[in-house]
N, C-alpha and C positions, 0 to 999 in steps of 0.2 A: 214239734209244735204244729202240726200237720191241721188239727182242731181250729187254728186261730185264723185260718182262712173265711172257717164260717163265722167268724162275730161279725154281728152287726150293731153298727157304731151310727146314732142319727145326732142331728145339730140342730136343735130346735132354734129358730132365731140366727139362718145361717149367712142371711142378708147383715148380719155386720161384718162387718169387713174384716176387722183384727182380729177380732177371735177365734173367726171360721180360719180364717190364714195362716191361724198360730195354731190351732188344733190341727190342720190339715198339712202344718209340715212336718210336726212330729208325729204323725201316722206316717207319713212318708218315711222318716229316717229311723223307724223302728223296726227291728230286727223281728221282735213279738206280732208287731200290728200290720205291718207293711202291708198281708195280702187281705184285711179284712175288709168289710160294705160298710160305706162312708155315705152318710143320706144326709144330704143335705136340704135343709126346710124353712122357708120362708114366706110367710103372707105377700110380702112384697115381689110381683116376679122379676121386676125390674133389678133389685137388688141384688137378689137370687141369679138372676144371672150372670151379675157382674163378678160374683164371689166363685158362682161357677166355672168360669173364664182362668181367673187369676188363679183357681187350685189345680184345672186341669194341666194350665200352663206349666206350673211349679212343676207335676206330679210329671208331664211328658220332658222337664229338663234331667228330673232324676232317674228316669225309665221304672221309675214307679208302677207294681201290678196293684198299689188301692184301687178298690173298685166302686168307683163314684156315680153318683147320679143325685139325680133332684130329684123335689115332687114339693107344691103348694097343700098336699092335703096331709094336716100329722097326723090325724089316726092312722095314717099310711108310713109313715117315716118311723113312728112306734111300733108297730106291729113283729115283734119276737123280738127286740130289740136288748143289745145285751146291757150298752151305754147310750145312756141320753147325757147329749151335753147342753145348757141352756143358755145362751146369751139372745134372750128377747123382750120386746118392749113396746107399747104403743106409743106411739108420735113422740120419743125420748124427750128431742133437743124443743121441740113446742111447748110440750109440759114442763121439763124441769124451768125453761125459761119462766113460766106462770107459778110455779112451785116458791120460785125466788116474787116476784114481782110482787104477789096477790099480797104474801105477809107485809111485804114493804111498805104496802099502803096503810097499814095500821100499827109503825113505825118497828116490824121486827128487822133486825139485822141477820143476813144469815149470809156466811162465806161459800159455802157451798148449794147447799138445800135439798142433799140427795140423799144422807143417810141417818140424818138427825134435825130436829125440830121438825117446825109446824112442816115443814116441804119434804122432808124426809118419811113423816108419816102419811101423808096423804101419798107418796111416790110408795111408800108398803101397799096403802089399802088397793091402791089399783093391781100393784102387780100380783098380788098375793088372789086378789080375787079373780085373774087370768091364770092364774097357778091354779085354782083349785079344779080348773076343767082338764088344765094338763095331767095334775095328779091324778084325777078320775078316768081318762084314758090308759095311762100307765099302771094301774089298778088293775085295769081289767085288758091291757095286751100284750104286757110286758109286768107282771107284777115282781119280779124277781133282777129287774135291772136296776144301776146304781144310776140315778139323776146325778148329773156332777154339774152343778150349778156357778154361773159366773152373774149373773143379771141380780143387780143392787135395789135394795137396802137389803146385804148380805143378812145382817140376825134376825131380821125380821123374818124374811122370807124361810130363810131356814127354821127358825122358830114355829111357823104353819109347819114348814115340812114335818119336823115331830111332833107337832100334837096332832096336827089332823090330815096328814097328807095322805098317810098310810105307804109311802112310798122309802128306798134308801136313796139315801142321800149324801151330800157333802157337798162343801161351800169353796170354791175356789177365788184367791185373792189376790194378788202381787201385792199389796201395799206393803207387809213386811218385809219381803222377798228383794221388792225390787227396790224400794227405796232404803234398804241397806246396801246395796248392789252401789247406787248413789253415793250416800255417804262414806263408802269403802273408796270411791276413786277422790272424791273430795277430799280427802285426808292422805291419796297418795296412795292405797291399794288397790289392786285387784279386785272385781268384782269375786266376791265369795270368799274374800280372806278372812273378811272377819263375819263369827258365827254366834247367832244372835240365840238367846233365849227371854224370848216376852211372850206376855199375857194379857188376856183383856177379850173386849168386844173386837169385833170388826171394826178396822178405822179407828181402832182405841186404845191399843196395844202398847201394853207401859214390860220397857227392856227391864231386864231381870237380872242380867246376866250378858256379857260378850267375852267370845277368845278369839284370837287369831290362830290361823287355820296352821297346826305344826305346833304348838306352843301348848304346855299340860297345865299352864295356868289362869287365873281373869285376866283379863284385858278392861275391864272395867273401868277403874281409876284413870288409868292414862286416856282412854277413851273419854271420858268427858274432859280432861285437860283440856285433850284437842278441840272437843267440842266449845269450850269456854273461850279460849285462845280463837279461832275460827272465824274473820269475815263470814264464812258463809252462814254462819246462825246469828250474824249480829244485824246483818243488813241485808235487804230484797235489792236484788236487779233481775232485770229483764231475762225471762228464759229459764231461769234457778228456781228449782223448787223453794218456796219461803220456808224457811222453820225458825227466821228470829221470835216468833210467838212459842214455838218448841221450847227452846234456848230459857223464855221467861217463865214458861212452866216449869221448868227445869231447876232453874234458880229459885224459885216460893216454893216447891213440894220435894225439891229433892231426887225427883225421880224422870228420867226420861220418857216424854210418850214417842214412839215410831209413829214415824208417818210426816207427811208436810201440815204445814198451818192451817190449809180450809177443811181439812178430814178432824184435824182435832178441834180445831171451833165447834164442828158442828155438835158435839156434845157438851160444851162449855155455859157459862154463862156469864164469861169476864175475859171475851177476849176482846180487846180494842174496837174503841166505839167507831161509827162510821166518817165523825170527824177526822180521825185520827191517820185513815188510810190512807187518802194522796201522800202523805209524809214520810209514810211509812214502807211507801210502795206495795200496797194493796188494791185491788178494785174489784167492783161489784161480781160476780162472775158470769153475769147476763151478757156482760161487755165481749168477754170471752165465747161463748154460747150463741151469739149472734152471729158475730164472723164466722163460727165452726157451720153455722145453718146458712149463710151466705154463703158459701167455700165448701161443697160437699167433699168426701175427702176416700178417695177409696185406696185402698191396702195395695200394695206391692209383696211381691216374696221377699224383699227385702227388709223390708220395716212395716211389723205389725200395730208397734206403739203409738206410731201417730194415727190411727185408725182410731185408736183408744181412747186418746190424753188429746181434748181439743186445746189445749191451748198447744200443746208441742206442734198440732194440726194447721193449726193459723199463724205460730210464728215466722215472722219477717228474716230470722236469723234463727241457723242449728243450732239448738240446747244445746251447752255445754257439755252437759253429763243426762243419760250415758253418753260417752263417747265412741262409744258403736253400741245403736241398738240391735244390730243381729247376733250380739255376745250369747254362746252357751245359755250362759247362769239366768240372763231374763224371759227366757221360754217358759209358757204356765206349766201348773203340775197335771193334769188331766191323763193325759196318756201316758205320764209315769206312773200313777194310782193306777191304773189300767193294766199297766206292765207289772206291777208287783202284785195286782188280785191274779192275773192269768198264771202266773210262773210261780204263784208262792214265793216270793224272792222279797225278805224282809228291805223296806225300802224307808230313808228319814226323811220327814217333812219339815222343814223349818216351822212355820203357820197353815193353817187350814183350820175351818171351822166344822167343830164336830159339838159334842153335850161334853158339856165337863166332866160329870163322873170322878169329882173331886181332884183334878189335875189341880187347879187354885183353891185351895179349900175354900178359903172368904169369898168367894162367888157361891149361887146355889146350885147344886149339883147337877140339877137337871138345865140349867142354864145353855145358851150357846155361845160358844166361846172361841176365841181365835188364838190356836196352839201349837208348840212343834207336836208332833206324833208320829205313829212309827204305821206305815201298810204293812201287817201282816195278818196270815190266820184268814184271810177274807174281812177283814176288816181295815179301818183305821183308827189307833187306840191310841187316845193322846198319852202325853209324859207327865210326871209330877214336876209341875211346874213353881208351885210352894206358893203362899199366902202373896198379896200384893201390900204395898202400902195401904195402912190403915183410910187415908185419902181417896187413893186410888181405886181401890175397892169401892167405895163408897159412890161414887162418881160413876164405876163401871155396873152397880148394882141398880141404879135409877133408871139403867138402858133396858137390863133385862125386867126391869118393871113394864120399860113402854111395851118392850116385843111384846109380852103375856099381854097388856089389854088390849093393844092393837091388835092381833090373830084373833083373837078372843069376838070382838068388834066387828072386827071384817067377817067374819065369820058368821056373827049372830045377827048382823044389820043393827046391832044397838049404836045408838046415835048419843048415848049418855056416855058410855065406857071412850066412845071417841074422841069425846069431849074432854072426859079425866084424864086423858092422856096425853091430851090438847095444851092441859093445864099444867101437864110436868115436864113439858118442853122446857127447857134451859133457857132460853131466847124470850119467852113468853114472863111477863110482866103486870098482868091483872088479869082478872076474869073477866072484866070486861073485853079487853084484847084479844083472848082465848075465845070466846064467844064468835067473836066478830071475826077472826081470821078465821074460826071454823066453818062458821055460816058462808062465808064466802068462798072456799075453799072447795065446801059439800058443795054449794050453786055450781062451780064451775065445773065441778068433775061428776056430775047428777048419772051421765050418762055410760059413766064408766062403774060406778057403783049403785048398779040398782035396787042391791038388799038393802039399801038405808031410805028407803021410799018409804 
């Protein structure tokens, strides 16, 4: 493996904390990657240097030979690059706060506002339109490397990447990964015992299928027993992922969506009104988002997830679960993809988001979808994952509607197609409302999208 000295591995967006952390340990404890050029890059040099600090720290406790450095400029961090990895964003925690607030004014309710509805698409049109300059760099100094993408609204952005990046790609996620990880210890297993097969979007993913890890048959049935039977899907406290809105999805459609309650609202249009939240142990998630920007929060080699998850970031008391985030199993997949294109060494992926390619038929083929799949061959080729519910589909086909007009949009500076897409938000309520959160929405972020002038 003499060859794998020379990769070079850049971190677009290395001034976040967790992610640069979490990619930078597993270069370190790989066998494949340990000796290769790790470029680190950040707009920010303050940040940058603090992400600097904590990897070279990590890298001199393991006697680590990665071979690290910085640099503020990415056409410099690109240049022959084998792997770009992306976790970048302008002013995240300012905007997503106004992403939430602005619709609120014109009575939309939204749990999240990061990867669905009006806050979700306006958080595509920016990043996608800072993506199209990266793509066009990467075009033309590195055409041949794989973008391994972590920076939200995961289908959107991946959805440019195939129609107009021009670049490879792949969409990295923990939401199925780790919050089965979650519900594995919640029920009294081992993170990774039980092994999930779901489908869907990003953030949308309806279970399919679950075994326990040793066992040649479903785990299915008794698996939602527990779920039904379970405090933890009836009721919110403090620190717990929510999923009693899970739980009630669960019970009207039959079918489980993965993931916690603010990821699957954001695609809904009947989750619990905002009366309803003090009660329920809900709140706004500005509330959250505020502290997280009052309490800056930087990574340790020990725990990468609060860098991540602001509320885990601002809690007054350790989250329950995990109950060790430095566990194996919640490490992202990046430098395992990485590991199985260098070595040819066929490698499974619980979820990652690739094109469908008819793994769920009742999606559209060319759709982007969030799947187990297999690295091999130089690729990553998802599994036949089989039809979803007649529902669920349905619900999941309205998303890859918005990706196609939002890229489409962003793309073209049409302020119409924006608009229609405005208008198929879940959360959204008249054309009036549509109008008006658009209009305000465009004012506020004028600066960040100039093709709609």
């Amino acid at each position: 493996m003499a060859g794998m000295a020379n990769l070079k591995i850049s971190m677009i967006g290395a001034g976040s904390p967790g992610f640069s952390m979490a990619v930078a340990e597993d270069l370190v404890r790989s066998k494949v990657l340990r000796e290769a050029s790790f470029v680190l890059m950040d707009v920010d040099p303050e940040r940058l240097a603090k992400s600097e600090q904590n990897i070279r720290a990590m890298a001199a406790r393991e006697k680590s030979p990665l071979k690290i450095s910085t640099t503020l400029d990415r056409r410099a961090a690109l240049a022959g690059c084998n792997y770009i990895v992306t976790a970048c964003e302008t002013k995240r925690l300012p905007y997503w706060i106004k992403d939430i607030e602005i619709p609120r004014r014109h009575g939309v309710a939204q749990t999240l506002g990061e990867n669905g509805g009006p806050g979700g698409q306006f958080h595509a049109m920016r990043n996608i339109t800072m993506f199209m300059d990266i793509c066009r760099d990467i075009r033309e100094l590195c055409p041949d490397a794989w973008l391994m993408n972590f920076t939200n609204p995961m289908s959107y952005l991946c959805t440019y990447f195939e129609r107009a990046g021009g670049v490879n790609w792949l969409g990295f996620c923990h939401q199925v990964h780790g919050s089965f990880g979650v519900v594995a210890e919640v029920l009294g297993y081992e993170p990774g015992e039980l092994e999930v097969i779901s489908g869907g979007v990003n953030h949308f993913n309806w279970l399919v299928d679950i075994r326990r890890r040793g066992s040649n048959r479903s785990f299915m049935k008794e698996f939602l027993e527990q779920v039904r039977k379970s405090d933890f899907w009836r009721k919110n406290r403090p620190n717990v992922p929510q999923q009693q809105f899970t739980r009630d999805v669960l019970d009207t459609f039959g079918a489980y969506p993965v993931g916690y309650d603010d990821h699957v609202a954001e695609y809904l249009p009947w989750f619990y009104p905002p009366e309803e939240w003090e009660a329920r142990g809900y709140e706004w998630k500005t509330v959250s988002l505020n502290k997280w920007l009052a309490k800056p929060v930087s990574a340790t080699p020990t725990d990468t997830l609060s860098a991540v998850e602001p509320d885990r970031a601002v809690a007054k008391e350790k989250p329950p679960f995990p109950k060790d985030t430095t566990h194996p199993y919640y490490r992202e997949r990046t430098c395992v993809v990485m590991e199985a294109f260098e070595t040819n060494t066929p490698t499974y992926l619980d979820a990652i988001n690739i094109i469908n390619h008819g793994s769920i038929p009742n999606l559209p083929a060319n759709a982007v979808v969030d799947i187990p799949a297999v690295a091999v061959g130089g690729r990553v080729r998802g599994i036949q994952v089989g039809e979803l519910p007649v529902a669920c589909a349905e619900l999941c086909r309205r998303q890859v509607t918005l990706h196609e007009l939002v890229v489409q949009a962003t793309l073209t500076g049409d302020r119409q197609l924006a608009l229609q897409a405005m208008c198929l938000q879940p959360q959204i309520r008249s054309l009036t409302q549509a109008r008006a959160v658009f209009d305000d929405l465009m004012k506020e972020y004028a600066a960040e999208l100039p093709q709609f002038r």
